[in-house]
C-alpha positions in Angstrom: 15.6 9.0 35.1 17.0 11.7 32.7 16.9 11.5 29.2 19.7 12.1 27.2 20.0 13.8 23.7 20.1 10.8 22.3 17.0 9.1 23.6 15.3 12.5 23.0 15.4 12.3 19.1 14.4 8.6 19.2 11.3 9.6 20.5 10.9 12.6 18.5 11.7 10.5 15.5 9.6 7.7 16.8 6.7 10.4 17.2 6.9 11.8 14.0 7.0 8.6 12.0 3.9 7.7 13.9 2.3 10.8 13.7 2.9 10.9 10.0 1.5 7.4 9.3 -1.6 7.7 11.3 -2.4 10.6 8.9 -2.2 8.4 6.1 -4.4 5.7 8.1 -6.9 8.3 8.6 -7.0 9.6 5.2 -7.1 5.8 3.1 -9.4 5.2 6.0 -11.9 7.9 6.1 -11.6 10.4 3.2 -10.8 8.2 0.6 -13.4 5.7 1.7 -16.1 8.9 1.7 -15.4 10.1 -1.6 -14.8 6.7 -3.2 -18.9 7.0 -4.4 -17.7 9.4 -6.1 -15.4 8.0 -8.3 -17.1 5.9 -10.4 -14.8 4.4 -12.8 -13.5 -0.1 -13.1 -10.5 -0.7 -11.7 -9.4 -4.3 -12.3 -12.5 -5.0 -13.5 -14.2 -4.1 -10.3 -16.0 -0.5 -9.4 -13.2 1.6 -7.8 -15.5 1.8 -4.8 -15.8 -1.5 -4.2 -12.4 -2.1 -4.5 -11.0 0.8 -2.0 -13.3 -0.5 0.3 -12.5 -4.0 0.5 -9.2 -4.5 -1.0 -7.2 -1.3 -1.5 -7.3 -0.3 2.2 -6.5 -3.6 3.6 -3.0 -3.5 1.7 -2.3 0.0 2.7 -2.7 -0.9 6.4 -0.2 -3.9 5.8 2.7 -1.3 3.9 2.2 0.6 7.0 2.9 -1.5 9.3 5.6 -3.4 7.0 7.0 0.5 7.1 7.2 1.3 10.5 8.5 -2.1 11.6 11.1 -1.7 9.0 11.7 2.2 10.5 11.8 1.2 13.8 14.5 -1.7 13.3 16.5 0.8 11.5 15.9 3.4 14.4 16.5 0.9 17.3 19.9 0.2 15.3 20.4 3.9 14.7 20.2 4.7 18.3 21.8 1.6 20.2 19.0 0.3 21.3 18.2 -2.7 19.3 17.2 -6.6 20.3 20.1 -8.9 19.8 19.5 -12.4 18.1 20.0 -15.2 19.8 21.6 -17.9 17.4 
């Protein structure tokens, strides 16, 4: 099968965006949750540690994927390839 132009950016876009947000995963994920020791400060009442670790992260990883299922909707649309509703 050949791929046109068009399907050709929608990967490329597809790729980047995911590219893009596994960096940000990695970082809330492993750097920020490394140096978070470090930072030793409340934060709602609760050691900033304590709270990257077990609440901070969690919502990051939901705005992500709220974020790329948004992008990809808008993408699919962008590029004719989206899933119609059935009423």
């Amino acid at each position: 099968m050949q791929l046109t132009e068009s399907h050709r950016q929608y990967w490329q876009k597809n790729l980047r965006m995911t590219v893009f947000l596994l960096a940000i995963w990695f970082f809330v994920t492993y750097v920020v949750g490394y140096y978070a020791r470090d930072l030793s400060f409340t934060f709602f009442g609760w050691p900033f540690s304590f709270w990257v670790g077990a609440q901070g992260a969690l919502v990051i990883y939901v705005i992500i994927i709220a974020y790329y299922a948004h992008y990809m909707n808008k993408l699919d649309q962008e590029h004719g390839c989206a899933e119609e509703e059935e009423e």
